[in-house]
C-alpha positions as CSV (number, residue, x, y, z in Angstrom):
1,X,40.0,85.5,14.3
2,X,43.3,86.1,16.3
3,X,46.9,86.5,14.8
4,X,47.8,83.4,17.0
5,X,46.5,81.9,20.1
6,X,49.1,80.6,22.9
7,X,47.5,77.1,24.3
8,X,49.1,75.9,27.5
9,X,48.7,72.6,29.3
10,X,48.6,73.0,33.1
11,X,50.4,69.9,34.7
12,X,54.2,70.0,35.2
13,X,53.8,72.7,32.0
14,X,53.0,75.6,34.5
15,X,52.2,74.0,37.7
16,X,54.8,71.7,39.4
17,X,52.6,68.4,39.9
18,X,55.3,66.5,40.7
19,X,55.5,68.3,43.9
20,X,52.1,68.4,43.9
21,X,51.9,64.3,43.8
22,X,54.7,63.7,46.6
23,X,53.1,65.7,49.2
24,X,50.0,64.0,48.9
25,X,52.3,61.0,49.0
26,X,53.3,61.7,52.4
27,X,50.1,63.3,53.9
28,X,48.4,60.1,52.7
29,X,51.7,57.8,53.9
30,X,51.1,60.0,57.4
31,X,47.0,59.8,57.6
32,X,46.0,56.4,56.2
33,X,49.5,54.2,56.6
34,X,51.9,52.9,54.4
35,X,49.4,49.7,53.7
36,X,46.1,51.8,52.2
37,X,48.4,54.6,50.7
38,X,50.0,51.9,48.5
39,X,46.2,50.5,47.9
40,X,45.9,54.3,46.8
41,X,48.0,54.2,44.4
42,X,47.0,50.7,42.9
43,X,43.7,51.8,42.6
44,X,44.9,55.5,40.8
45,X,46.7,53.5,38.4
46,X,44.0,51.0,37.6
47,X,41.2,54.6,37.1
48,X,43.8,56.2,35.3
49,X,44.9,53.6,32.7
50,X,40.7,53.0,32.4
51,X,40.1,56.5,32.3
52,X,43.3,58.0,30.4
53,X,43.8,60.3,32.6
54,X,44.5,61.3,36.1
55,X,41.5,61.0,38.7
56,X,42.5,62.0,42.2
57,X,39.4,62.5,44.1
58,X,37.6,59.6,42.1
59,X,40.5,57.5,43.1
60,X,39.6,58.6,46.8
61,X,36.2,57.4,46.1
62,X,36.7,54.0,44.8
63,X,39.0,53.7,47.9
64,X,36.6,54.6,50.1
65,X,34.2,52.4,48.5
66,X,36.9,49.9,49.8
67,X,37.2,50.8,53.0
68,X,33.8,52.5,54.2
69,X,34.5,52.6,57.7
70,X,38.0,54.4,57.6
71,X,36.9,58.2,58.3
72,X,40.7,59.2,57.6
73,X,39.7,59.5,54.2
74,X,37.8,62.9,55.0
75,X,41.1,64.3,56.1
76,X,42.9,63.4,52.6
77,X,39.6,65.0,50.7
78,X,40.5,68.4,52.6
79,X,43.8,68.4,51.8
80,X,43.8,67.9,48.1
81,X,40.3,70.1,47.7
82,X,42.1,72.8,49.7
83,X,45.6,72.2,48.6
84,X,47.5,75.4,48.5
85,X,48.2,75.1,44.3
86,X,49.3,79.0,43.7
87,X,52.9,77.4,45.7
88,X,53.4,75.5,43.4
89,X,53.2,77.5,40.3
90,X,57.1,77.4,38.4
91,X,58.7,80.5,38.5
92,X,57.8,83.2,35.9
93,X,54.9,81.1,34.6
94,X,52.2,83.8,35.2
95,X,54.9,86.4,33.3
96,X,54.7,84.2,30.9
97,X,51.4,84.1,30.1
98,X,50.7,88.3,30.9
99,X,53.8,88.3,28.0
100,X,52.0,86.4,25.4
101,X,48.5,88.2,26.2
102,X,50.2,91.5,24.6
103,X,50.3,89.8,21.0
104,X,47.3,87.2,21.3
105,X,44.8,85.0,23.1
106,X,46.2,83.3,26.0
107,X,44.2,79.8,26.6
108,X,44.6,76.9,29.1
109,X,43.9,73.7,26.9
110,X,44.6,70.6,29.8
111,X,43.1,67.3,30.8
112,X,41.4,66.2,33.9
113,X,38.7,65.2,35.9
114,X,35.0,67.8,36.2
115,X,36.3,68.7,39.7
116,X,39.8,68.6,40.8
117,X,41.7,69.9,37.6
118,X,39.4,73.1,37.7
119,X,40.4,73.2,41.6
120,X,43.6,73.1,40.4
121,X,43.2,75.9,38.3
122,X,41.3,78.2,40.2
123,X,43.2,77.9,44.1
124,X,46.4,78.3,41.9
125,X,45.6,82.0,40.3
126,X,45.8,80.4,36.6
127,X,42.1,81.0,36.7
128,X,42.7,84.9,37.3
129,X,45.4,85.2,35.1
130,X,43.3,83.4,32.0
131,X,39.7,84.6,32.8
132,X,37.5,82.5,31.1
133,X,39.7,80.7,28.7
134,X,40.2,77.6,30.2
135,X,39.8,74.1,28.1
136,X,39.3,70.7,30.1
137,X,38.8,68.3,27.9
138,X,39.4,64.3,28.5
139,X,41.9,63.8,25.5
140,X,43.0,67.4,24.3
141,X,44.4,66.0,21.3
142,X,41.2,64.4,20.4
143,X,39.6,67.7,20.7
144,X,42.0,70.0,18.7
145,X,38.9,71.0,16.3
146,X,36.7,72.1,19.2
147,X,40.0,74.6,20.2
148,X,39.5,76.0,17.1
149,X,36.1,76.6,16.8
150,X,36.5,78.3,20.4
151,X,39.5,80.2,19.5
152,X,40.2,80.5,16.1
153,X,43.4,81.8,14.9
154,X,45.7,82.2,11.7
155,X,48.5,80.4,14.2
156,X,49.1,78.7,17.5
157,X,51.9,78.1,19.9
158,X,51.0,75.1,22.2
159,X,53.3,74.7,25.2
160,X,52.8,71.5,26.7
161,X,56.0,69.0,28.6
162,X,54.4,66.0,26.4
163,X,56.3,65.0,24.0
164,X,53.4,62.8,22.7
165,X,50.8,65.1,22.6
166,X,53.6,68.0,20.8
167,X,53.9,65.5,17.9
168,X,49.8,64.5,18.1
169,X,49.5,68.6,17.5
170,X,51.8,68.8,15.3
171,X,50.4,66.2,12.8
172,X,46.8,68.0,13.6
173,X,47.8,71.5,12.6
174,X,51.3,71.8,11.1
175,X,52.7,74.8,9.7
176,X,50.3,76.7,11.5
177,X,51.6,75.5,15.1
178,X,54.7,75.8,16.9
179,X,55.0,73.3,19.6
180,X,57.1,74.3,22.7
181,X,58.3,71.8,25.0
182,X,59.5,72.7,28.3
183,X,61.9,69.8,30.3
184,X,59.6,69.6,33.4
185,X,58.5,67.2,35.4
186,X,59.2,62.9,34.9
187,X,57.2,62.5,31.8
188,X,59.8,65.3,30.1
189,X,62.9,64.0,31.6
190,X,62.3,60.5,30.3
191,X,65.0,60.6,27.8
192,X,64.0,56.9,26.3
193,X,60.0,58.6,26.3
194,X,61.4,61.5,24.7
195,X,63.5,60.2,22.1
196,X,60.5,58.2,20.5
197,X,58.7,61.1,19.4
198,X,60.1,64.0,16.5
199,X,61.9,66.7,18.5
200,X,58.9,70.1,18.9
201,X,59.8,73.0,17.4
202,X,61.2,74.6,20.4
203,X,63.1,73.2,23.4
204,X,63.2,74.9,26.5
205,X,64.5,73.9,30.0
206,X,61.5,75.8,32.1
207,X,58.8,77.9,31.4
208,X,60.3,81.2,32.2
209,X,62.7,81.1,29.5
210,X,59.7,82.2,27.5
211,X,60.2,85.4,28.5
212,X,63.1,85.3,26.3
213,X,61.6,84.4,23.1
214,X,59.8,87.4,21.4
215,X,56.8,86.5,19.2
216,X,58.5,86.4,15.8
217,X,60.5,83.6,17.6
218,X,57.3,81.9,18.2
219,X,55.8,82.0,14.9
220,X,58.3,81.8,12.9
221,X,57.5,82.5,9.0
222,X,58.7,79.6,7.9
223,X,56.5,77.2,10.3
């Protein structure tokens, strides 16, 4: 069993996938019109809010399903399949994670689709960086106990720009979690979102100001 495990969430946590999002905005806005592109998007929404969570290339699907004649949509599967991810990565965020390995297991813990979230992580270097301990579960925080049967620890800092899912972890594991939220991305500058939900255990404004925390900082005695 570890001292403490470090469980990050990939999305807008240590990838910028709100960057990610708007530039396939505008290639499928350039390749497909403004008309389908909105369809898109209407269709994402619907597969997301069924599925609970989000479905990019299975949106491209259903669209296609839709629209079997429009070859365009080949264009917009090679662009997010080959989408250049290690770009987007926020600054320091592989520091970060080389940092924490020095006192304990380092683990990616996300949700996402069997095919494009593991894209995700591999063409962006996360999968280099954390080997083979990457999580993908459908709901994370409905699959807390599985984490620790995989990586059991005596602690665990979980960095995640969820607000929700913090206070979800929290309840799950208390004292023996911190919960570190970094203000990234629209889901953690959504002050009215935010403020429903206890305040995580540490507040940070991006993911490299990790590097300024040492680890008695991040597992504090006290809890």
């Amino acid at each position: 069993m570890e001292k403490v495990a470090f469980l990050f969430d990939v999305d807008n946590t240590l990838l910028d996938n709100d960057r990610v999002t708007a530039d396939l905005r505008r290639h499928l806005l350039e390749t497909i019109g403004d008309d389908s592109q909105k369809r898109y998007w209407e269709i994402f929404e619907q597969w997301r809010t069924e599925l609970g969570y989000a479905d990019y290339l299975g949106t491209l699907q259903r669209f296609r399903l839709e629209n079997p004649r429009e070859e365009r949509v080949l264009e917009v599967s090679r662009f997010m399949v080959n989408y250049p991810f290690a770009n987007r990565l926020f600054p320091n965020s592989l520091d970060v994670v080389e940092r924490v390995k020095q006192w304990g297991a380092a683990v990616i813990v996300s949700d996402g689709d069997v095919v494009f979230q593991p894209r995700k992580v591999e063409r962006s270097g996360l999968g280099d960086v954390f080997g083979d301990n990457v999580l993908i579960y459908i709901h994370k925080e409905e699959a807390l106990d599985d984490v620790e049967k995989r990586f059991p620890a005596e602690r665990y800092v979980m960095v995640d720009d969820k607000v929700r899912l913090l206070d979800e972890i929290k309840r799950y594991w208390g004292k023996r979690v911190t919960t570190v939220f970094p203000r990234q991305g629209h889901y953690a500058l959504n002050a009215k979102l935010v403020a429903q939900f206890p305040e995580p255990d540490i507040t940070i404004e991006r993911i490299g100001d990790l590097l300024d925390y040492d680890l008695e900082q991040l597992t504090p005695r006290s809890g």
